[in-house]
C-alpha positions in Angstrom: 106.0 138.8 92.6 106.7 137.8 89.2 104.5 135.7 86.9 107.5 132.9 86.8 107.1 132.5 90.7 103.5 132.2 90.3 103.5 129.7 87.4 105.8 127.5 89.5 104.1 127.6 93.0 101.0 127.2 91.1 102.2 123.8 89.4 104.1 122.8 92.6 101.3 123.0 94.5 99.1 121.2 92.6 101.1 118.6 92.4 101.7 118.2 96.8 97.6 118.3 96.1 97.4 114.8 93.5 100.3 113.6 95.5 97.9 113.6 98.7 94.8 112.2 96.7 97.3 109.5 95.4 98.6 108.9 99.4 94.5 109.0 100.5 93.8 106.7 97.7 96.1 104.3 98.6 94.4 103.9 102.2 90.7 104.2 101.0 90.6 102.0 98.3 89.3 98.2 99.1 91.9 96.3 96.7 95.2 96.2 95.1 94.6 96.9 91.4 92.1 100.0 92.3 95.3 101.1 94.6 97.8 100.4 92.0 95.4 102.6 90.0 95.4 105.4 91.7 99.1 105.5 92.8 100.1 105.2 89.6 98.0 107.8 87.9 98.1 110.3 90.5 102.1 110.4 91.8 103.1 110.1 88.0 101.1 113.7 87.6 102.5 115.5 90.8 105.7 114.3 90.8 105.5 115.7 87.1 103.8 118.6 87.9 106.5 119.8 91.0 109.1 119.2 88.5 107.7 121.4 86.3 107.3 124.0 88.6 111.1 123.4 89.6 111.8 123.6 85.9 110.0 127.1 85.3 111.5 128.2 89.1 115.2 127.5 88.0 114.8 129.1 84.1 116.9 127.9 81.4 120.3 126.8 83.5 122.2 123.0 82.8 119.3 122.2 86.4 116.4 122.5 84.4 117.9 120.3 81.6 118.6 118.2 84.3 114.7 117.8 85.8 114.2 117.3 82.2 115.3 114.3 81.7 114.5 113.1 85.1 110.5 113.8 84.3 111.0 112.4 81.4 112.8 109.3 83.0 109.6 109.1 85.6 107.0 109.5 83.1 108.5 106.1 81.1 109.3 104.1 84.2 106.3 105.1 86.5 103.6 103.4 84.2 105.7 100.5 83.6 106.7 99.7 86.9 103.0 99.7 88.0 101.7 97.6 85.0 104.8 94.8 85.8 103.0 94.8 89.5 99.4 94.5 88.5 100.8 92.1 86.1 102.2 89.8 88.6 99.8 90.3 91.0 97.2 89.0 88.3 99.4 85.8 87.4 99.5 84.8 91.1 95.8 84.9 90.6 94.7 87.8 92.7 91.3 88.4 92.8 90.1 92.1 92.8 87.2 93.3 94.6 84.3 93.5 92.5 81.7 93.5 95.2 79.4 96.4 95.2 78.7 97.5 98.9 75.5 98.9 97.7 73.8 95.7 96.4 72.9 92.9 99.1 73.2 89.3 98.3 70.9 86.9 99.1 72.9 85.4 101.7 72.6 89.3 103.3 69.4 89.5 103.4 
């Protein structure tokens, strides 16, 4: 096997692995900026990362240059997208989750 191959199962790979933590994230968090957060940090890495491994897979062809610009396209819009969102979400006054489940309030007790 050559060291190419291995380079780009190794990113590819880890990128399927922050895609799932994103996906898990999304259904264990408690609100919508801590999912937003973790979407948008995690899928913007393996979706990155896959690419890359596509990119090292494929050599130096006109495809590579291709996924170039298409990480580079998803590394500008990705964060901005998700920003816009938490933005609007916070001018329609949504209230995050700040609650500890740790502490008790009084009420609680």
């Amino acid at each position: 096997m050559e060291i190419q191959n291995v380079f780009s199962i190794i990113l590819i790979v880890s990128g399927i692995f922050f895609m799932l933590v994103g996906s898990i994230g999304v259904i264990r968090l408690p609100d919508f900026y801590s999912r937003t957060h973790a979407v948008s940090k995690s899928d913007t890495l393996g979706i990155t990362l896959v690419i890359l491994g596509l990119i090292i897979y494929e050599g130096l062809t006109m495809n590579s240059v291709k996924l170039t610009f298409i990480v580079l396209f998803i590394a500008l819009s990705n964060p901005i997208g998700t920003h816009a969102l938490a933005r609007a979400a916070y001018k329609r006054q949504l209230k995050p989750n700040l609650k500890d489940d740790n502490q008790q309030t009084e009420s609680d007790q």
